[in-house]
N, C-alpha and C positions, 0 to 999 in steps of 0.2 A: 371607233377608238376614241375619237375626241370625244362621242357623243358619252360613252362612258367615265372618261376621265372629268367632264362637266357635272356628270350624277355625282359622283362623290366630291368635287369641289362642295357642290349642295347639299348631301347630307353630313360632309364635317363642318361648315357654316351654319346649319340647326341643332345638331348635336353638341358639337364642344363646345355652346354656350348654355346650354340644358344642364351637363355634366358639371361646368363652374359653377352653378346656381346650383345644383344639387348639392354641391359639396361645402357651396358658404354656408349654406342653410343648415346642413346638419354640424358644421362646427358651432354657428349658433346658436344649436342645439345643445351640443354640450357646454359652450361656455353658461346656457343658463340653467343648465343642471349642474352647474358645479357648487353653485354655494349652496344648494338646494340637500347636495349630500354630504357638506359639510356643517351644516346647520346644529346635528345634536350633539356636536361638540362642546355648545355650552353646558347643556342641561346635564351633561355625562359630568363634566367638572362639578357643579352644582353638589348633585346626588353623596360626592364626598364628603361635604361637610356635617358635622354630628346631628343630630334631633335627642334633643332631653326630656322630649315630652313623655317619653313610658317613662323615663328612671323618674323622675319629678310623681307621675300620679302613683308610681309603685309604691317609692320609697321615702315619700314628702310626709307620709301621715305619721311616721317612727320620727320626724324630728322635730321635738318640744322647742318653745320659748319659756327661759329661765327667768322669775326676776327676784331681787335679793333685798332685804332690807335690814340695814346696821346701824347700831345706836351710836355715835360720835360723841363723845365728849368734847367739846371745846365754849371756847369763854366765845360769848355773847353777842352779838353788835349794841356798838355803844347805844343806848335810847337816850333821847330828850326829849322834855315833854314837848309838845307845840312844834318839834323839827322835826319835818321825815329827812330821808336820804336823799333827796333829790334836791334838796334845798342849800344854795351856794355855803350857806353857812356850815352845811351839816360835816362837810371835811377839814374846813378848820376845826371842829371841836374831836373829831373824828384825831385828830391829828395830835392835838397839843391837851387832850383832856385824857386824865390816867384813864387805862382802860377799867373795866365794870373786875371788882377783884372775884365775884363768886363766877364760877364755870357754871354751863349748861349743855344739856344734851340736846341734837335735834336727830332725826330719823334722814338718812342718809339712801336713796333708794338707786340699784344699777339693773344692766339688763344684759344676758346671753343669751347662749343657743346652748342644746345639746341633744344628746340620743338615745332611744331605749335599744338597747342588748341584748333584752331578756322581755318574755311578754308575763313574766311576771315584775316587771316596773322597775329594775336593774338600770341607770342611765348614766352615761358617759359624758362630761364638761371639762370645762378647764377648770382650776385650782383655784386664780384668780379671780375667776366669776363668782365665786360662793366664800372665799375665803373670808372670816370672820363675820360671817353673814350672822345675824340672829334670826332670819327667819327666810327659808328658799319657797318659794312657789314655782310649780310646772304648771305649764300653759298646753296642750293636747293641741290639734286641729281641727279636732271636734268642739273645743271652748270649754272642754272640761277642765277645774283646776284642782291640783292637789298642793296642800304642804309636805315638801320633802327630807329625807333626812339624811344626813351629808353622811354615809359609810366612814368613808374615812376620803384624803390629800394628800398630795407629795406635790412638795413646790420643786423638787428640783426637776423632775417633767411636768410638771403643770397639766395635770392628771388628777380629775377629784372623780368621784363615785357617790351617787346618791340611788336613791330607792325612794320608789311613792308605793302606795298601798292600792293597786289596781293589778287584776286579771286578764287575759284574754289583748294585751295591747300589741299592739302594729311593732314590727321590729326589725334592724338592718340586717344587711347581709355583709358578712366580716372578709375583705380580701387580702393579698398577700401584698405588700407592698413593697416586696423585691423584684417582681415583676414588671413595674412600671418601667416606662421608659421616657428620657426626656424625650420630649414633644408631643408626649400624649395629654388626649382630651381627657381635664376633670372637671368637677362641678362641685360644688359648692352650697348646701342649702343650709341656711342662717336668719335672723332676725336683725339686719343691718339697722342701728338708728332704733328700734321697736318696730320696724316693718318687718311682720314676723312672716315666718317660710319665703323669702326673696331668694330667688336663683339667680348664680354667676354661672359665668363657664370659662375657662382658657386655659395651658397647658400647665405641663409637669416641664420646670427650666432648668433644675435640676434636683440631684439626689444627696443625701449625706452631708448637706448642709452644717455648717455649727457656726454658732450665735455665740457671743460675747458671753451673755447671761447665760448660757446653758453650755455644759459640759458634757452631759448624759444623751442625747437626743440629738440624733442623725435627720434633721431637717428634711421635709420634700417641701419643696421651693415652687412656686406656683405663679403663676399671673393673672390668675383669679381676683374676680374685685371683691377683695374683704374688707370690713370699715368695722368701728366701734358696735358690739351685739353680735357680731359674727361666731366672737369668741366661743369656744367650744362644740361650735356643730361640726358637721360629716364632709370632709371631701371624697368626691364619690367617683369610681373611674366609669368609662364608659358603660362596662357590667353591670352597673349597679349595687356597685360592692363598694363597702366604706375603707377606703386606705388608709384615710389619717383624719387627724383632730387640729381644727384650724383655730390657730393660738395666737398667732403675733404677724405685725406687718412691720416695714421697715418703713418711715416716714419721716420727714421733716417739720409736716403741717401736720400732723397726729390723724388725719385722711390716710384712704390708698395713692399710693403712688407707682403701683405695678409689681412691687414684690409682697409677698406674703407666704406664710411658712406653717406648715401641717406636722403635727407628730405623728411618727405612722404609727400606724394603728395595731401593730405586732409589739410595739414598745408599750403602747398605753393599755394595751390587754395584758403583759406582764404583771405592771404595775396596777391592773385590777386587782387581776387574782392573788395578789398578795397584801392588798386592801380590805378584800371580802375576806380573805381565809383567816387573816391576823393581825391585821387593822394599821401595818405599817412595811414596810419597804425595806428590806435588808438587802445592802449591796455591799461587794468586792472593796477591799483595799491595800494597799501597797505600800504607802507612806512615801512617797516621794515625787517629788517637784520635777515638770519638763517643760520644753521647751522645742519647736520646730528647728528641724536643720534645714541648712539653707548648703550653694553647691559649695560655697566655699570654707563651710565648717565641715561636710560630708570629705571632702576633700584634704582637707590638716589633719581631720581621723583617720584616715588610709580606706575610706569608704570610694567606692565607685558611682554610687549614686543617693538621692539625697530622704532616702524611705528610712522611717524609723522616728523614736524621739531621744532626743538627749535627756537623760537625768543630771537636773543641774543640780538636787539637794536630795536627802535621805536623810529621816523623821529617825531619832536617836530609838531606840528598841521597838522598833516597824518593824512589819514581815518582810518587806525588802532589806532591811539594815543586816536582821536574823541571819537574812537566805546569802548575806554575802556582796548584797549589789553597792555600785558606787558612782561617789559623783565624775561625770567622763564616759558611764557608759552610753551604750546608745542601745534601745530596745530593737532589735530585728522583728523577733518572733513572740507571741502570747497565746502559750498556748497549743502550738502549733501552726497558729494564725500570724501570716505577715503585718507586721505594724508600719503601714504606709505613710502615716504620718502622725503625727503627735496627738492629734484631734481622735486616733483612733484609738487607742490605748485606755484613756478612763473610761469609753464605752465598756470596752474588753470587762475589764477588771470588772466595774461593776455590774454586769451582766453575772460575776462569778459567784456563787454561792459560798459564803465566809465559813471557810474550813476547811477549803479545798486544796488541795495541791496539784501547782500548776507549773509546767517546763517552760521557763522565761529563756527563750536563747539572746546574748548582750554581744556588742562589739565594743573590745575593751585592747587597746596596746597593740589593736594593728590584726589582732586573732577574736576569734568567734568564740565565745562558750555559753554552757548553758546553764543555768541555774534551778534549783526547786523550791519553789516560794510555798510556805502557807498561809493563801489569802488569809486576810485579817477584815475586821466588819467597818466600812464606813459609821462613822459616827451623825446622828443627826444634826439636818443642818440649824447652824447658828444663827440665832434671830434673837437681836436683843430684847430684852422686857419693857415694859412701859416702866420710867422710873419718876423718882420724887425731884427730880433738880429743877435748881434754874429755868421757866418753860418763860417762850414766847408767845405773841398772838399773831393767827394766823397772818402772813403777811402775803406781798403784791403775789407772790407764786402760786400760793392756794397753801403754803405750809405751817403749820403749827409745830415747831420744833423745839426738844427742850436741851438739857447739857448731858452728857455724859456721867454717868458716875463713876467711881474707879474700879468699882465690880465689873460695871458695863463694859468698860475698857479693857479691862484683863478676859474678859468674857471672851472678850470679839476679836481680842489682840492685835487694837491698835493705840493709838495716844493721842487721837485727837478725832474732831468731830460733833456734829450734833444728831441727835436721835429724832425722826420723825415722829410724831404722836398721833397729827390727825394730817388730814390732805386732804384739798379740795380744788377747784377748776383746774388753773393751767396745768399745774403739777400733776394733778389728776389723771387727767387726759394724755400727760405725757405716760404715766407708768409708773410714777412713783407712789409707793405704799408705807401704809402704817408700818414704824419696824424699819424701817430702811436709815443709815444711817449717812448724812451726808458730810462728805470727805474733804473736798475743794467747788468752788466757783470760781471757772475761769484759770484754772490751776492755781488759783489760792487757796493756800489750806486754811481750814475754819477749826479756829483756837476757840470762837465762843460766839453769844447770841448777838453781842453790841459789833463786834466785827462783821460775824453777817450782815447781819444791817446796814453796816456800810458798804460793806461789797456790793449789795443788792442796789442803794439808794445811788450807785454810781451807772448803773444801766436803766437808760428813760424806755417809758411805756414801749413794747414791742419792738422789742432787743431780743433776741435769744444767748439765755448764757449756759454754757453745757457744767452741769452739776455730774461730781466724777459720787458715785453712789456704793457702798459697799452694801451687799443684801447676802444674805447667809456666808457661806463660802465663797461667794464672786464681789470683784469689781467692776464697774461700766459707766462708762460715760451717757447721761442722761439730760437731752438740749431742752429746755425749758422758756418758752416766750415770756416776757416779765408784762404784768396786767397794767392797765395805766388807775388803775385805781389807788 
């Protein structure tokens, strides 16, 4: 019996220390498989993020660089003999010597993007890239070039249509761009600067955007890096499908600064096809003035929430005035369609075919009714002429501006201001165009040419002064760096 109860003293003295070592050993085991099977953790994450390399070699060779060339008219730089411009003297006379009285013209040269449509040579740009161009050339990615010829424009989408004389060309693929959703991958391929075909990429931030300038066009809002040249090429969604037409950035420094704004591409093929079929753009109208509600005007109208637009005015024998409507009401419905907010209404309308008859439902005195309007036709928009007055030389901004005439004024229906004629650098670069007429600096209003110039000579070299700009039918405030020249 002892001698038995000694045997297993000894074999659990060999064994239960076999079995500890067995057992550290295979814990050790596992702890060094464990990172081992957590490892493709990264590359799984990785794998998520997008490749643009097919959409870029599919769809890179359908997008053209545009460049434009226009004749300026404007007065001279002063010459004298024996002084260049670099010479300390050359700005005192520069300054205190009447300027040269005869005008001259120089070749004025710009550069976009844009897209064929059609492979018979159909291409899609912005307005402003070509507008009052005298001569467009397309650039291919083959280095082929053509001169093209402008279809037809419409600046209030900023939508031009040109056509080159080729067959057989590379061409997008058109998508829906109700589809999108914020925080999707788009892409962007443009001619940033003249670096022509550069690819961006970053998302959709959001939808249905509206811009100060623009009335008509439900913004897709992007973080895409678009810069100067950009203008008019394809934002492209993951598909490879073209959603929109990349038109404007919002900047301080006239650079990207993380926003930038596409017209989609369901709007600007509207305004094709009624470009190509009849060489202009007929839209919806109403004849009257709104304004957003906010919760506590939704509220003093016995409104429950703050969807709709108020009609603050109504145009004496409109198709609104016709149909009944007033100032006070609030638009619910267009159409059948909820009017969410103010911003949504002059899409409505001008979306409508002029001669329509369309169920406006209003909230008026506390009760809902509805009314039957027949749309009436937007008129084109207002752009003054170049005229005979008063003209200036170009000054520190980049502008050549002259005076108003009292046609011009009655034209545009205001009473004061001066008329742009030509632009050049700073102004340039900010957006300001021939045809624009400016309002105030600094919220001073500009009675005349000798006033400006004092307003101006009161802000030293790189100052920004915000010029408030009247252009067709809109107002907007437009910030301007003042040159130190």
């Amino acid at each position: 019996m002892r001698n038995s109860q000694t045997l297993r003293k000894a074999v659990s003295s060999f064994v239960l220390p076999l079995f500890l070592i067995a057992c550290s050993s295979s814990n050790q085991a596992e702890t060094r498989q464990t990172p081992t099977a957590a490892a493709p953790a990264a590359p799984t994450a990785a794998l998520r993020l997008p490749d643009f390399t097919a959409l870029v070699e599919k769809e890179g060779a359908a997008v053209v660089n545009i460049s434009t060339t226009q004749t300026v008219r404007g007065r001279g730089p002063l010459h004298i003999p024996g002084l260049s411009e670099d010479d300390p003297f050359y700005e005192f006379f520069r300054r205190f010597v009447p300027p040269q009285p005869e005008p001259r013209e120089h070749q004025a040269q710009s550069l976009g993007s844009g897209f064929i449509i059609s492979d018979d040579g159909y291409i899609l740009t912005n307005t402003h890239v070509v507008d009052d161009a005298d001569e467009v050339i397309v650039k291919l990615t083959d280095k082929r070039e053509f001169k093209a010829r402008v279809v037809g424009t419409d600046r209030r989408t900023d939508v031009a249509v040109l056509k080159i004389d080729a067959k057989g060309l590379p061409r997008v693929t058109l998508g829906d761009p109700s589809r999108l959703r914020a925080g999707e991958w788009v892409a962007a391929i443009g001619s940033p600067f003249g670096f022509e075909n550069s690819v961006t990429a970053g998302i959709v931030s959001a939808k249905g955007r509206s811009l100060p300038t623009e009335n008509y066009v439900p913004f897709i809002q992007t973080d895409v890096a678009v810069n100067p040249g950009n203008s008019g090429g394809p934002l492209f969604n993951l598909s490879g499908e073209v959603v929109g037409i990349n038109s404007q950035i919002y900047s301080r420094t006239g650079g990207y600064m993380g926003l930038s704004f596409a017209i989609p591409i369901d709007v600007a093929m509207d305004v094709t096809n009624q470009l190509r079929s009849s060489g202009r753009v007929s839209r919806g109208k109403l004849g009257i003035g709104i304004q957003e509600l906010n919760a506590d005007l939704a509220a003093s109208f016995g409104l429950k929430s703050a969807a709709g637009a108020l009609v603050v005015s109504v145009e004496e024998r409109s198709p609104a005035a016709k149909a009944g409507m007033a100032v006070g009401d609030v638009v619910l419905k267009y159409d059948g369609k909820a009017v969410q907010s103010s911003r949504d209404l002059p899409r409505m309308v001008a979306a409508t075919k002029p001669g329509t008859s369309v169920k406006v439902e209003v909230w008026r005195k506390g009760a809902s009714r509805e009314l039957s309007v027949a749309v009436g036709e937007l008129p084109s928009e207002k752009v003054a002429e170049r005229g005979d007055g008063p003209r200036a030389d170009t000054n520190r901004l980049g502008l050549a501006v002259s005076e108003l005439s009292a046609d011009q004024r009655k034209q545009m229906g205001i009473d004061h201001g001066l008329l742009v004629q030509d632009v050049d650098g700073a102004a340039a670069k900010a957006g300001i165009r021939p045809g624009d007429v400016i309002l105030s600096m600094n919220n001073s209003g500009i009675t005349g040419i000798e006033q400006f110039a004092r307003l101006l000579a009161d802000n030293p070299a790189g100052r920004t002064v915000a010029l408030l700009v009247r252009r067709g039918d809109n107002t907007l405030f437009i910030p301007v760096k003042v040159d130190g020249k």
